[in-house]
C-alpha positions as CSV (number, residue, x, y, z in Angstrom):
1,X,142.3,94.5,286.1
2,X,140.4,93.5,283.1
3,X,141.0,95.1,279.8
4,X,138.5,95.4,277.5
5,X,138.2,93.5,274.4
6,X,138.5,97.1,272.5
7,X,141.7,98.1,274.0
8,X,143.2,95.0,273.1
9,X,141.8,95.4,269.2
10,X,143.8,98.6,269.3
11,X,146.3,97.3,270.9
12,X,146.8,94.4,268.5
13,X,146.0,97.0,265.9
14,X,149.2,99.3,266.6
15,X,151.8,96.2,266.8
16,X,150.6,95.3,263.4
17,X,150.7,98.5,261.8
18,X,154.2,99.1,263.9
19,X,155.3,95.4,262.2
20,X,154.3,96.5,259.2
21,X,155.7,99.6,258.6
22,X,158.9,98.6,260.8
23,X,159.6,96.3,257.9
24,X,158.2,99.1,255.0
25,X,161.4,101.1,256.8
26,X,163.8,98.1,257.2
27,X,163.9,97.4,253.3
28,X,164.7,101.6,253.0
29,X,167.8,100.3,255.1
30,X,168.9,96.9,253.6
31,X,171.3,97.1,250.8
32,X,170.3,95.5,248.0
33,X,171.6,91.9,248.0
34,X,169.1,91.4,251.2
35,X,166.0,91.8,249.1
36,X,166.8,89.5,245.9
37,X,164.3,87.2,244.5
38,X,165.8,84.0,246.6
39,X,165.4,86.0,249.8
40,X,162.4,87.0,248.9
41,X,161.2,83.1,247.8
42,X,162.5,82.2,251.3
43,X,160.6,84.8,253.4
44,X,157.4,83.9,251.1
45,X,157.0,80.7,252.1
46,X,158.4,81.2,255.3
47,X,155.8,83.3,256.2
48,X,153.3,81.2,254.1
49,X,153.8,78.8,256.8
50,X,153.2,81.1,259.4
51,X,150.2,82.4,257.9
52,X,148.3,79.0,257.5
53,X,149.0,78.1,261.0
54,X,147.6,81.5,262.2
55,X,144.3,81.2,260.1
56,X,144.0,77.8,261.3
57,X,144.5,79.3,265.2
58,X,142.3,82.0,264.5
59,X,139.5,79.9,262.8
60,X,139.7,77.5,265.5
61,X,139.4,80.6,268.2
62,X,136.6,82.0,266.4
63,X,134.7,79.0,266.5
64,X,135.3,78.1,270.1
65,X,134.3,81.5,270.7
66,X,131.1,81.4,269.1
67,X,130.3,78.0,270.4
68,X,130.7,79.5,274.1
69,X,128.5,82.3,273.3
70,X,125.5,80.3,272.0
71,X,125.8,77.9,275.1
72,X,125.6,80.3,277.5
73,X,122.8,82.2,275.6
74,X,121.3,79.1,275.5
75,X,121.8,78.6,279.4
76,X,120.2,81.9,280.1
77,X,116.9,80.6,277.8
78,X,116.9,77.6,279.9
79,X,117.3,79.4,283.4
80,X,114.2,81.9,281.9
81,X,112.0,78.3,281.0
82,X,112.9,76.5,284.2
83,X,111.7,79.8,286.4
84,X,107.9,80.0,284.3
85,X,107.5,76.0,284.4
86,X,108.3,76.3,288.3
87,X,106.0,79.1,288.6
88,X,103.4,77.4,286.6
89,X,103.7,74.0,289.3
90,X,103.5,76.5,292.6
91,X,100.1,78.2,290.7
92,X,98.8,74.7,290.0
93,X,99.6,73.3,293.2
94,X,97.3,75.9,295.1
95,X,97.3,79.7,297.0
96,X,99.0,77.5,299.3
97,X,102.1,78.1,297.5
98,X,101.7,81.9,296.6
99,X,104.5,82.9,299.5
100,X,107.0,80.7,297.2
101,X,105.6,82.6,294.0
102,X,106.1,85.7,295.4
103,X,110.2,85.1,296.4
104,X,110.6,83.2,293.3
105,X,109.6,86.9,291.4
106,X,111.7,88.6,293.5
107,X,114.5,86.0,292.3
108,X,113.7,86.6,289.1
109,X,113.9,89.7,288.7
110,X,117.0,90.3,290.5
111,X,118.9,87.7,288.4
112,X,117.6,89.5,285.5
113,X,119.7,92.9,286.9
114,X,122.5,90.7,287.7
115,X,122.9,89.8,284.4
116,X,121.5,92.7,282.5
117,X,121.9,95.8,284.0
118,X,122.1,99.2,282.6
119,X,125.8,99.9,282.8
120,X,127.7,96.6,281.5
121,X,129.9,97.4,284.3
122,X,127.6,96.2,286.9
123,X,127.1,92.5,285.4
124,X,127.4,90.0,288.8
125,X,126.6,86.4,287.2
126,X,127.3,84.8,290.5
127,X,125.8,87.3,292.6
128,X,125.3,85.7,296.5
129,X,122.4,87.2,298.1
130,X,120.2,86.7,294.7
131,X,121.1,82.8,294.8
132,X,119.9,82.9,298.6
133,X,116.5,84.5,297.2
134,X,116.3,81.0,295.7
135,X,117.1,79.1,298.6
136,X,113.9,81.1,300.3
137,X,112.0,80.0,297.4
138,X,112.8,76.4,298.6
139,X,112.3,76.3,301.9
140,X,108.8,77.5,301.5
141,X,107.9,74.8,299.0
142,X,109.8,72.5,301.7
143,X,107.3,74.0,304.3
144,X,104.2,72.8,302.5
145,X,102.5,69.7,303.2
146,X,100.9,68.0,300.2
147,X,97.5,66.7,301.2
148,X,97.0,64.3,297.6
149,X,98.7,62.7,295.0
150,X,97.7,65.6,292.6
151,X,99.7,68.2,294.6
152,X,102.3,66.2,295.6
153,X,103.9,65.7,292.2
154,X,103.1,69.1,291.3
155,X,105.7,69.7,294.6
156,X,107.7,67.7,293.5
157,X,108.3,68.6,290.2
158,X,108.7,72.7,291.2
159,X,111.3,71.4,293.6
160,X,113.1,69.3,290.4
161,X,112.6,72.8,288.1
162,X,114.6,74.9,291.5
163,X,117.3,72.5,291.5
164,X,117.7,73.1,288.0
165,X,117.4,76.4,288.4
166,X,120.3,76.4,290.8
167,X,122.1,74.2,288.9
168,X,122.4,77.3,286.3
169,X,123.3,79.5,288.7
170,X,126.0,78.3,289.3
171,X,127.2,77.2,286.1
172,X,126.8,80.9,284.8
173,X,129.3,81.9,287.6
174,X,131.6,79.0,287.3
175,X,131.9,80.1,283.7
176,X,132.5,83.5,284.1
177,X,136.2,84.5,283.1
178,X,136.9,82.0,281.0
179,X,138.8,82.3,277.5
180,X,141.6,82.1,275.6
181,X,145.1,82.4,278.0
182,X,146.4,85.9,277.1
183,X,149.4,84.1,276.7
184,X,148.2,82.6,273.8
185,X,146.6,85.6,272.4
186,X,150.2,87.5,272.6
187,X,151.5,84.2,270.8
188,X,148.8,84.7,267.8
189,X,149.7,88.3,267.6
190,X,153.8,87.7,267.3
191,X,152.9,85.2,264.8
192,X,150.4,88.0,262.9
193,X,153.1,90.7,263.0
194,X,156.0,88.7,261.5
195,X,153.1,88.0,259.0
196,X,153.0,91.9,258.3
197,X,156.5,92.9,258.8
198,X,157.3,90.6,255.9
199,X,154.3,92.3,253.8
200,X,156.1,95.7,254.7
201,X,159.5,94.8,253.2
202,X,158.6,93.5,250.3
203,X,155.5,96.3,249.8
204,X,156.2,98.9,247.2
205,X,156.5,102.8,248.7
206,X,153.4,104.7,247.9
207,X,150.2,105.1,249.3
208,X,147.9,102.3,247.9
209,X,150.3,99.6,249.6
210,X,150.4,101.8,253.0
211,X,145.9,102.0,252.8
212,X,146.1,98.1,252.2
213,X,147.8,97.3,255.2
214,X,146.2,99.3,257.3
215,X,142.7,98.1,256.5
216,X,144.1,94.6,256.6
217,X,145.7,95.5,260.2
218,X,141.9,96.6,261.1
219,X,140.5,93.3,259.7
220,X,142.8,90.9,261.6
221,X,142.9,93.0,265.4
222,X,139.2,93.0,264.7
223,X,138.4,89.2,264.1
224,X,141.0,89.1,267.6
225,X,138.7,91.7,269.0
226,X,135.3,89.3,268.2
227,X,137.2,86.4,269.9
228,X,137.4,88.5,273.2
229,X,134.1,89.9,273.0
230,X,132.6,86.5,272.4
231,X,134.0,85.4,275.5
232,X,131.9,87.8,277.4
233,X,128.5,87.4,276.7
234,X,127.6,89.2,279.7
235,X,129.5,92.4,279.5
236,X,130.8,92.9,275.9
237,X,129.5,94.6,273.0
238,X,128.6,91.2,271.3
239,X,125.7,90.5,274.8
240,X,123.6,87.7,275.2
241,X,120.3,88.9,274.5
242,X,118.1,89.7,277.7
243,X,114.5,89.6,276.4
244,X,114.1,85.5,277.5
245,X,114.4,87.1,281.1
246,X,112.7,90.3,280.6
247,X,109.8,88.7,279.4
248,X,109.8,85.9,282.4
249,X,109.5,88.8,284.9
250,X,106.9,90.3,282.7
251,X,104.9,86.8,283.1
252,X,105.8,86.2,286.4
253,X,104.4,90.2,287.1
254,X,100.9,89.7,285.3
255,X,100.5,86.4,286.8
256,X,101.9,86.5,290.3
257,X,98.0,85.8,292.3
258,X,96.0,82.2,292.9
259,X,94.8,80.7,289.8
């Protein structure tokens, strides 16, 4: 069972405020020789070290994250080109080649509710039956007989542009699901709530320094929260953006007929 990305924000959100207010009641409890300044130097930079290594981590995640996301956006663009040039080859090769046109919108426009239906819950990258739509598409174009040069590479080059196409396909699916180990993430978030437990013992008691770390607890579990939801462009909040495909079945619609 997948949680999502949410969840875990306010997940990660509660451990920090817990952290942070189990050590806001821990220095209530301490006597007073616990908390001098040499304790407090040592906990300082302590934690100093902790914190640059979790920025570092969190940077690092951040940008991993982002770089994922603009690939596969960038896949999705690609799959969107590949499907009008190949349409454009099977109109220029001849009404010979409509049957192919005709699948290859069909294809089209069930990839497009594979990847961007309504409910985000229905998302199926790697759906089965849509990639055999394709492989209709291809054994039509294998079925036709070239009779010149001219239409010959215009076959040819359709069948390069559904190779690539399939190509995408299943990169998409063999992509799907993966991320930062959860293992690691719980590792960042031990690191993040020592970070906070120390802020809460030496915090002074009143409400300013209570407000502070909560909206600081909100800003970490939320740049945690944008890591997770980069890593599904698909089915997060943070979604690839489907108007490449929409407007290939749009073409595909007002030009699907002999040229």
């Amino acid at each position: 069972m997948t949680i999502s990305p949410l969840i875990v924000g306010l997940i990660i959100f509660a451990v920090l405020v817990g952290g942070a207010f189990a050590g806001w009641e821990t220095r209530r409890r301490l006597p007073a020789h616990h908390l001098n300044d040499e304790t407090k130097s040592l906990v300082s930079v302590s934690m100093a070290v902790v914190g640059t290594i979790s920025a570092l981590v969190l940077g690092l995640l951040i940008s991993n994250a982002n770089t994922s996301f603009i690939a596969r956006s960038g896949e999705v663009t690609t799959l969107s080109a590949d499907i009008l040039r190949l349409d454009q080859m099977l109109r220029l090769y001849g009404p010979e080649a409509d049957p192919a046109r005709g699948k290859l919108l069909q294809f089209a426009e069930r990839k497009t509710n594979d990847l961007f239906p309504q409910s985000l819950k229905d998302v199926h990258i790697d759906n089965e039956s849509t990639y055999e739509v394709l492989q209709q598409v291809e054994y039509l174009m294998l079925e036709l007989r070239p009779p010149d040069p001219r239409r010959q590479w215009f076959l040819q080059q359709a069948l390069l542009h559904a190779a690539k196409i399939g190509n995408t396909h299943w990169l998409l699916g063999q992509e799907a699901g993966q991320g930062t180990p959860k293992a690691f993430v719980a590792l960042v978030v031990f690191w993040l709530c020592l970070l906070f437990a120390s802020f809460g013992l030496f915090a002074p008691h009143n409400l300013i320094s209570g407000l502070t770390l909560v909206m600081c607890a909100i800003a970490v579990a939320g740049a945690v929260e944008m890591i997770l939801e980069l890593e599904q462009p698909f089915g997060g909040v943070l979604h690839i953006s489907p108007l490449p495909m929409h407007q290939t079945v749009y073409y595909l619609n007002q030009s699907n007929g002999p040229i």
